[in-house]
Every structure is written in structure tokens, then in C-alpha cells.
N, C-alpha and C positions, 0 to 999 in steps of 0.2 A: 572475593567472589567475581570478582571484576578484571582480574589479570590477564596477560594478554602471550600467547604464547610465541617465542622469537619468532621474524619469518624465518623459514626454511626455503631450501634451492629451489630454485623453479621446479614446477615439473617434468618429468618425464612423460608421467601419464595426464592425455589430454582431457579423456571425458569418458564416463562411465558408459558401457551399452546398453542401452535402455529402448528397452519395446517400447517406443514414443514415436507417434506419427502425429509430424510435423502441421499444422494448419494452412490449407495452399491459403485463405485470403479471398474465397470464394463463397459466396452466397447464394447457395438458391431455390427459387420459390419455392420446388417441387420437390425438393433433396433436403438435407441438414446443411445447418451453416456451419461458417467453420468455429473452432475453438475459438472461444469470447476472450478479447482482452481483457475486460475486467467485469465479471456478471457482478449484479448487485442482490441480496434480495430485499426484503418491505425495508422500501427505503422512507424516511421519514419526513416530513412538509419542507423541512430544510433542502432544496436541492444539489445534491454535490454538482461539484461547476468547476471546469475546466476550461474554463470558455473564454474568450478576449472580452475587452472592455468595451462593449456596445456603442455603436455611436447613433443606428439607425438599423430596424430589423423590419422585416417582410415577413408576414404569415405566407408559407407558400402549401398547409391544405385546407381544405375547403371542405365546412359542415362538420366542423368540429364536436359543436356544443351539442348537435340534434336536435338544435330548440324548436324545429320548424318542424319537428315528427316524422320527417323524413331519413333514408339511409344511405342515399347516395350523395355522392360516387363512391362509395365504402362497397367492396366486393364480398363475397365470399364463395368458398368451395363447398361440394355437398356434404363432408362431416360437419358444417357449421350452419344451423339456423339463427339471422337476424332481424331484430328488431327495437323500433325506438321504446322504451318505457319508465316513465317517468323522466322524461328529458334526459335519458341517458343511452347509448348503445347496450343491447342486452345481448349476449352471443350464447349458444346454446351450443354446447360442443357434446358431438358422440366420442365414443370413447374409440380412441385409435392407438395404434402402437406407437409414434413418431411424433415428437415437438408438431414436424411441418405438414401431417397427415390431415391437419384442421386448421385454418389460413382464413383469417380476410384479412382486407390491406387497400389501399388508395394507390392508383397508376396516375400515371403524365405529371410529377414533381421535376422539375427543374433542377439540377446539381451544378454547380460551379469549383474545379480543382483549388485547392487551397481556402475556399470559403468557409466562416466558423459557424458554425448550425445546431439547433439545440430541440430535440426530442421530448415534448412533453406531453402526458396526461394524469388522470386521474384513474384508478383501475380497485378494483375488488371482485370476490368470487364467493358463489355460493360455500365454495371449502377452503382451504389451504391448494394454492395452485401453482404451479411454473410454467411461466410465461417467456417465449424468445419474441424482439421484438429486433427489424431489421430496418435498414432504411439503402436499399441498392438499385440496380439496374434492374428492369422489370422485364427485362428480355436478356436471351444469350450474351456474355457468358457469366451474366445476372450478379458483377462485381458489388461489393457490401463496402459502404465506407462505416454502416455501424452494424454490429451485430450485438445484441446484450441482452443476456438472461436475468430477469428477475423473478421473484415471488411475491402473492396481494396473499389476504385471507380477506374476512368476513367484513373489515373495517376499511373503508376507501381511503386509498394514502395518493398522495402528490410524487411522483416519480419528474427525475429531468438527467437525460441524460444528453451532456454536448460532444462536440466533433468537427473535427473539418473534414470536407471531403476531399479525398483522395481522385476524384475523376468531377471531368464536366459529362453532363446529358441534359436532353431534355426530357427522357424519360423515366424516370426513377419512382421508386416505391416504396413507400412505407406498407409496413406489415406485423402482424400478430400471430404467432403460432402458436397456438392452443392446446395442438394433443399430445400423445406421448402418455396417456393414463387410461387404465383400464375399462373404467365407469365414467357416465355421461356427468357433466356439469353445467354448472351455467357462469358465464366470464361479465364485468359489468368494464365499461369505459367510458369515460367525457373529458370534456375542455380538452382534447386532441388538439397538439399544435405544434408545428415544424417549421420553426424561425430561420429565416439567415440574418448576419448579421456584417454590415457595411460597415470596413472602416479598418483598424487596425486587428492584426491575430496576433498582436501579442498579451500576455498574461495583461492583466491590472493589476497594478501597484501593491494593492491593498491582499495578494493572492486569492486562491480560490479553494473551494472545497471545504475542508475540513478549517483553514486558514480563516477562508469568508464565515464561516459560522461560529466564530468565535476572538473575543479583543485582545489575542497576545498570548502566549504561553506560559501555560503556569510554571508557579514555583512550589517546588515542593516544601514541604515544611518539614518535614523529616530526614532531611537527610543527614550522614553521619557528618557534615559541617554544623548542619545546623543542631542538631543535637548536644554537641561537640561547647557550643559557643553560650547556647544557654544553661552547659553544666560548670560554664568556668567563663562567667561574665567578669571577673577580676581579672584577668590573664591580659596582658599587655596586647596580643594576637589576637582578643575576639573580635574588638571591632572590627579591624581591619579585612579580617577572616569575613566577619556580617556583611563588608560594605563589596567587596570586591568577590564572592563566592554564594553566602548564604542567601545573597537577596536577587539571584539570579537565577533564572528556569534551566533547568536542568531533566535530564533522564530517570526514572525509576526504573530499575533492573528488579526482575522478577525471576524464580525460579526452585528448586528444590527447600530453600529458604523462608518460603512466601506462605507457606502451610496451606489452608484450603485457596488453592489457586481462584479461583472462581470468585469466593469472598474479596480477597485483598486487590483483584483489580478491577471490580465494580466500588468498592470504597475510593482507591485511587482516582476514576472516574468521575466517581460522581461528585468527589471534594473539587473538581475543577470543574466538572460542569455547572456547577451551584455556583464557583465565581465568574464562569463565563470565560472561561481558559482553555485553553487547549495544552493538552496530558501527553507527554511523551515516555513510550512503555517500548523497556526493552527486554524480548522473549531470549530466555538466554538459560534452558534448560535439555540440552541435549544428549542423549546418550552417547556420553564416551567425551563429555565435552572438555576443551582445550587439552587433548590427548594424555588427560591423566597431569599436566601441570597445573601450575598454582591454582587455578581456577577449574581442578578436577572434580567432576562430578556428574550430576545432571540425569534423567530419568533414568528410573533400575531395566526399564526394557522398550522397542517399541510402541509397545500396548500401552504401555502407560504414558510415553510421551502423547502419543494422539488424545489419548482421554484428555492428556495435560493444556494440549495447547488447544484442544476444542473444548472447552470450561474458559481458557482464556478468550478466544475469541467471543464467546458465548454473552462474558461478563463484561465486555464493552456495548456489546451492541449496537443502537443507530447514534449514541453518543459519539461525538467527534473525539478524535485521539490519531496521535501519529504511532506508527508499532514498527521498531529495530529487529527484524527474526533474527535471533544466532548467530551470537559475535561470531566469527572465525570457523565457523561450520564448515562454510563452503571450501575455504583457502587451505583448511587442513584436511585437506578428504586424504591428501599421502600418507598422515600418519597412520591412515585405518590399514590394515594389513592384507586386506586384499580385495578384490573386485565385488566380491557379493556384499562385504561391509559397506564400502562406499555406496552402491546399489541401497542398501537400506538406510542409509543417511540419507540421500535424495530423496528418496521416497516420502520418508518422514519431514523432510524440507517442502516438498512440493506440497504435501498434507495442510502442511502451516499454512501456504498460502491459500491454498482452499478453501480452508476453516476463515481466515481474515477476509478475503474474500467475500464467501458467502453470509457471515455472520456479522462480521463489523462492518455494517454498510456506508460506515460516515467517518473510517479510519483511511489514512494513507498507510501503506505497510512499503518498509524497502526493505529486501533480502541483504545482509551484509555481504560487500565485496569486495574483504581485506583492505590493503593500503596498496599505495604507488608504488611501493620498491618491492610487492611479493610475489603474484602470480601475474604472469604477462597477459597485456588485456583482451587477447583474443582468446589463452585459455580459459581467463575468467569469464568471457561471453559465455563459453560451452557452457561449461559448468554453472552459470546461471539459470542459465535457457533451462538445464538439465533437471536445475532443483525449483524450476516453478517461477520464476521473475516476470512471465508474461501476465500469471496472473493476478499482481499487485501492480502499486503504484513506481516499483523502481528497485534500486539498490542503496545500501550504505556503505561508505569509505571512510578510512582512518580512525574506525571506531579505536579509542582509546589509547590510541597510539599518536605522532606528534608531526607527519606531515604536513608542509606548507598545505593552504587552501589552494594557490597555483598548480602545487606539483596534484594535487586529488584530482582537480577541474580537470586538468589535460589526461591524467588517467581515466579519469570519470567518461569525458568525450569518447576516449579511444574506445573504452569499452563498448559504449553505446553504438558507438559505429560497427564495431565487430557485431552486435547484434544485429543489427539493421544487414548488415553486408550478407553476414552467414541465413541470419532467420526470420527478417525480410519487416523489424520491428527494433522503435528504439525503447529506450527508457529513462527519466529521469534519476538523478541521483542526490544525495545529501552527504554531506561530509560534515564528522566531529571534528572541532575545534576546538574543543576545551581546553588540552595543552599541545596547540601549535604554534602558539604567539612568537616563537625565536625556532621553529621546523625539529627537523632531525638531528641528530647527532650517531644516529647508527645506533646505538644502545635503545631496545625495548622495555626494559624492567626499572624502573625507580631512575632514570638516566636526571641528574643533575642538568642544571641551564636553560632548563625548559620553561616555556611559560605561558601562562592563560591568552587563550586568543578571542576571537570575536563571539560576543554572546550568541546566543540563539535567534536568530533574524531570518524572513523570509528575502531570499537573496534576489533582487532585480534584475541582475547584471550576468553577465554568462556563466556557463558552467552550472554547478551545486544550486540548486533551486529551494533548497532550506540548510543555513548551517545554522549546528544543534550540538550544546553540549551534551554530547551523550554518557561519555564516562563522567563516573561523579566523581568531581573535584576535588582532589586530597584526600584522595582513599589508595591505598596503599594498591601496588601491582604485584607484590609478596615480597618474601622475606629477601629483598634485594636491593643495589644500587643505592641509594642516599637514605633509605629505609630498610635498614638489615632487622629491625628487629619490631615491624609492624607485617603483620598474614596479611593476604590479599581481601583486600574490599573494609581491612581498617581503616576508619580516619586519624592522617596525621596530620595535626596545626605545622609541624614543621614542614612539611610538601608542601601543603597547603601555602605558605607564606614565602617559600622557595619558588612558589609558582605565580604567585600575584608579583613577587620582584623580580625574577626572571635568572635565578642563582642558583 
């Protein structure tokens, strides 16, 4: 299930045409903001946090809580009437066609370029609502260093969204836009507060997000090792197999396989949320997937993929979890046969991210972005860009394939840059290293000499900011290479023990 299809030539074709208009990076008051990097919705007390390791912060608004009954300096425009009640902001929105047709928001914030700053409150609504909250230039040409959509309903939840800004001012604004719905409501918010934070911007040690809300990554307890070791605890290999594979976190691949999608990875979930783990899930059910080779198969159409992978995202929810989208989707778009194919593979790519996005609000998701030696990293930026990468936390590299961590990093970089250069945005990336402990050898399929590389670790140091074994360990790539006679996504003790010695 898990095979991995040879690369193929570079492309020729660089990137599909796609009615997609681009995000200038512009905010403002009176207008729509641009395309969210990463909207959330009812996100959970847990706050995801991207944020550097605090040394000393500054509230920079003022009359947060409303404990004094009062509502300024908190503005608003005429579709929005305000007031304190019950020590909380109460906003009464008319119904408008537009997110930004109903506005209040706080002027004269202070911004600093490069400083790390962290957006928080508390929020609920009379119904189920969508909410854009910004934090930019409060005059022309009104630049956004945050823009992010979320959702509250009827139960008040803890939002925190961080950031560094991109400009210095002394004027900036935080803001709430309210409308965009046909019928009036009513918006509720408190404990408002917009930190800076002195001191260093780089990560903490201990990582963030999905990372900080949980001690380590689990280990799966089913996978075909470990299944494998408890049906033949005699077998001179199992320990070895136990001590060097089974007792090490690893990936759950899901897919056509998984039967009620929806059941098998809220199970998955929630066995790691009970130990206090974090779950790495790999979406890996595409139409037309690995072009009909060893690992052929994957939704019977697009209708069904969408159902598919929005029941997936669904079944994670504000639970923490990291999510791999479709191994080699992106890198094999040549094999699909012509332009309107590819077109509906993006589509359904960009989908995924959507769905992750908006539904798992406590998940990192990276779109996979083949390996180093396949598609060159600027066309891989297009083609990222193209299937939606903006709107998750990044990309994947060398899923299940056996590149150095070095040679991924420096592709990893490259790409990123091409994104930043072409679409004015970078992104993070992660790289498998399950069997990269001795690199490549040119051979994809069952290649001999290869060997287990660095467990699943959040990475400090440059480059790859989680490696993750993603393919699981001694499961066959199909009937090939030093396993002619194990199907793909078999466990074989003999790979398996070829991979812990490096033979």
C-alpha cells in the first residue's frame, strides 16, 4: 500500500492553468483581506503557538477585559452596535453581504518589523459564526502582518493566534469582521490581548503547536512489525525487530483500506490522545494513485475523494495530530494524461488542504513534495502553490524513499525560496527518514544497503523542522528488489532486519 513509484524525468510541463488569483498581502479596513495563510476554526483552550520562546512581553491593547463597563477605545462601524455586558464586549452585527461590511477594531498599536506577537481572546456567538480577525496598518495601503479566519459557536473557546510582523508603525490595528451573513446576530468577546514579545524569535526547544500540546509521539501499536513480532515471539528477529523498529513512532497510512474512514481515524486519535501523544497520519487515498503501480488504487472518483478526505479531517478534529496529504500526488501529476486530469488532481489536493485546515484546528498538515533527485524545486514550488500549500502548515520530502536528511534540507530550502521568490511566502518542511541512514543508491523499489535513519524528532537545527518516520518500517515497496516475493505494504522480518543492519 505504501510503494513508492520510480522518479520519473523532470518535467516538461511546469504547472497546471489554474483560474487562481494570487493574494497581493494586502489588508484592508474597508475591503476583504487577502487569502489567509492558515484560517482556523473553534479552536480549542490549547492555543497553537508558533511563537519564539518568551523572555519578556508587553500587552500593547488597552481595555481588554471591559471590566470597567466601558468600550473604548474599541471602535465600530454603523452595521455594528456595542456594548459591555456582563463584563464582556457584546457586538450586535446587521446582516451584511461582506466579512468586512461590519468592523470594530482598536487604532494607534505600535508594530515592530521582525518582532514575535501573539493575538488572543476569548469569543462566542449567539449561532455558529465566521469570524476574520486582522492585525495591520490602520491607514493606506493598510499592510496585514495577520490576517486569520476563524469560527466560535454558542460555547466560549480560547483562540491564540502568533506572528511576527512584517513592518514597523506606530499605527496599527487590530480588528474583527463580523459580516458576510444574511441575518443579524450577536458576536461576544473578552480577555483581548496583543503581546510582543522581547528577546529571541527563534522556535523553543521543546517545539510548538501541535508539538507543545503533547509529550512525544506516539507509537503505533499495530503496525505490521509489531504485529508481525507478537505472532512469532520465538523467531530469533523479533526482539531485535521490537527493540530497533516496533518500539519507535512511526506513521499510520490510511486509505481505501481503512473501511469507515471517519471511524478508523478518530480511533487512531484518540488511542494517542488518551496517552498524551501526538499521531502522525498519512492521507494517502487518491484517485489514480501512484499511476496505477504497486501502490495503485485510491478513490473510485472525485466525489468520493472529497467525502473521503472531509470525514478524515472531520475525525481528527481540535485533537493534535500531524497529517502527510498524498504520497507522490503532486510529483506525478506527468503521469496523468492531460491538462484537465491534472487540473482535477489539484483541485482535489487544494480540497485536502481545506478540509485540514478548516477542521483539524490543532493538526500540522504538509502537502508531500517528492524527494531531491525528482522534480526541480522551483517546479515543485508551482505546483505546490497550485495544490494548496499555502493553506497548511508546509510540505513533505522523501516520503518513503532513502535520501540523505542533508540532500532533503537543501532541497527543502530551495523550494521554499522558490516559493517566497515566485509567491511572496515560505514554508516549512519535514522529511522521512525512516530508511535513510546510508542515502541512495539510485534504486526505489526494495533497493538492498539501506538503512534505518534518525527516529521521529523535532529538529532544532536548520532545515526539516520535524523528521518523521513516515513509511512504515519493513513493509514491503512491492514485488521487487531484495523482496521479490512480499505485495506492497507487506511486513517483511527480513527488510526489516536488512534495515536495522544496513545490508
Amino acid at each position: 500500500m505504501q510503494a513508492r513509484g520510480s522518479p520519473r524525468p523532470r518535467s516538461t510541463w511546469h504547472r497546471c492553468s489554474l483560474a487562481l488569483t494570487l493574494a497581493s498581502g494586502l489588508a484592508l479596513a474597508c475591503g476583504p483581506a487577502p487569502e489567509e495563510e492558515a484560517p482556523r476554526t473553534a479552536q480549542s483552550a490549547a492555543a497553537l503557538s508558533d511563537a519564539p520562546q518568551p523572555t519578556a512581553t508587553t500587552e500593547l491593547v488597552t481595555n481588554g477585559t471591559f471590566g470597567n463597563g466601558a468600550v473604548a477605545p474599541w471602535w465600530n462601524n454603523a452595521s455594528t452596535q456595542v456594548r459591555v455586558e456582563n463584563g464582556r464586549l457584546r457586538v450586535d452585527v446587521a446582516g451584511t453581504a461582506n466579512l468586512w461590511d461590519a468592523i470594530i477594531g482598536q487604532s494607534g498599536i505600535p508594530l515592530v518589523s521582525g518582532k514575535a506577537y501573539t493575538l488572543s481572546f476569548k469569543a462566542s456567538a449567539s449561532s455558529n459564526f465566521t469570524v476574520r480577525t486582522t492585525v495591520q496598518q490602520e491607514s493606506a495601503p493598510y499592510t496585514s502582518v495577520l490576517t486569520q479566519q476563524f469560527s466560535v459557536t454558542t460555547t466560549s473557546q480560547q483562540f491564540s493566534f502568533p506572528f511576527t510582523s512584517s513592518l514597523s508603525t506606530s499605527q496599527g490595528q487590530v480588528t474583527f469582521q463580523l459580516g458576510g451573513r444574511s441575518a443579524a446576530a450577536t458576536f461576544f468577546l473578552d480577555d483581548i490581548s496583543l503581546t510582543s514579545t522581547d528577546g529571541t524569535t527563534q522556535p523553543p526547544p521543546g517545539g510548538s503547536g501541535p508539538i507543545a500540546m503533547t509529550s512525544g509521539f506516539y507509537v503505533d501499536p499495530n503496525t505490521g512489525a509489531a504485529s508481525w513480532v507478537r505472532a512469532n515471539g520465538g523467531d530469533s528477529r523479533a526482539s531485535r525487530i521490537q527493540a530497533s523498529i516496533v518500539s519507535k513512532p512511526g506513521a499510520r497510512w490510511f486509505g481505501n483500506w481503512s473501511g469507515d474512514i471517519g471511524a478508523a481515524v478518530s480511533s487512531y486519535v484518540s488511542a494517542a490522545d488518551a496517552a498524551d501523544k501526538l499521531p502522525v497520519l498519512v492521507a494517502y487515498n487518491i484517485p489514480g494513485r501512484d499511476c496505477g503501480s504497486h501502490s495503485a488504487g485510491g478513490a473510485g472518483s472525485p466525489e468520493a475523494y472529497r467525502a473521503w478526505i472531509s470525514a478524515f479531517a472531520t475525525a481528527i478534529g481540535n485533537r493534535p495530530a500531524i497529517v502527510i496529504i498524498e504520497p507522490d500526488a503532486v510529483a506525478q501529476l506527468d503521469c496523468l494524461s492531460n491538462d484537465s486530469e491534472r487540473q482535477v488532481r489539484l483541485g482535489l489536493l487544494r480540497y485536502a488542504t481545506e478540509q485540514l485546515r478548516d477542521k483539524a484546528v490543532n493538526t500540522w498538515a504538509y502537502l508531500d513534495g517528492g524527494n531531491a533527485q525528482w522534480i526541480a524545486a522551483d517546479t515543485m514550488a508551482q505546483r505546490l502553490d497550485s495544490a494548496g500549500v499555502k493553506n497548511i502548515r508546509g510540505f513533505a520530502l522523501n516520503v518513503s524513499n532513502f535520501y540523505t536528511t542533508a540532500q532533503s534540507n537543501t532541497y527543502g530550502t530551495s523550494v521554499s525560496n522558490a516559493l517566497s521568490s515566485r509567491y511572496g511566502y515560505t514554508k516549512k518542511f519535514v522529511v522521512d527518514t525512516s530508511r535513510n541512514g546510508n542515502g541512495s543508491n539510485g534504486e526505489w523499489c526494495n533497493p538492498g544497503g539501506r538503512k534505518l535513519g534518525a527516529t521521529s524528532q523535532v529538529n532544532t537545527g536548520t532545515g526539516a523542522e520535524l523528521l518523521l518516520w513516515v513509511k512504515s518500517v519493513g513493509e514491503s515497496d512491492g514485488y521487487c528488489g531484495i523482496a521479490p516475493g512480499a505485495a506492497a505494504g507487506q511486513f517483511s522480518p527480513d527488510l526489516a532486519i536488512r534495515l536495522i543492519d544496513g545490508t
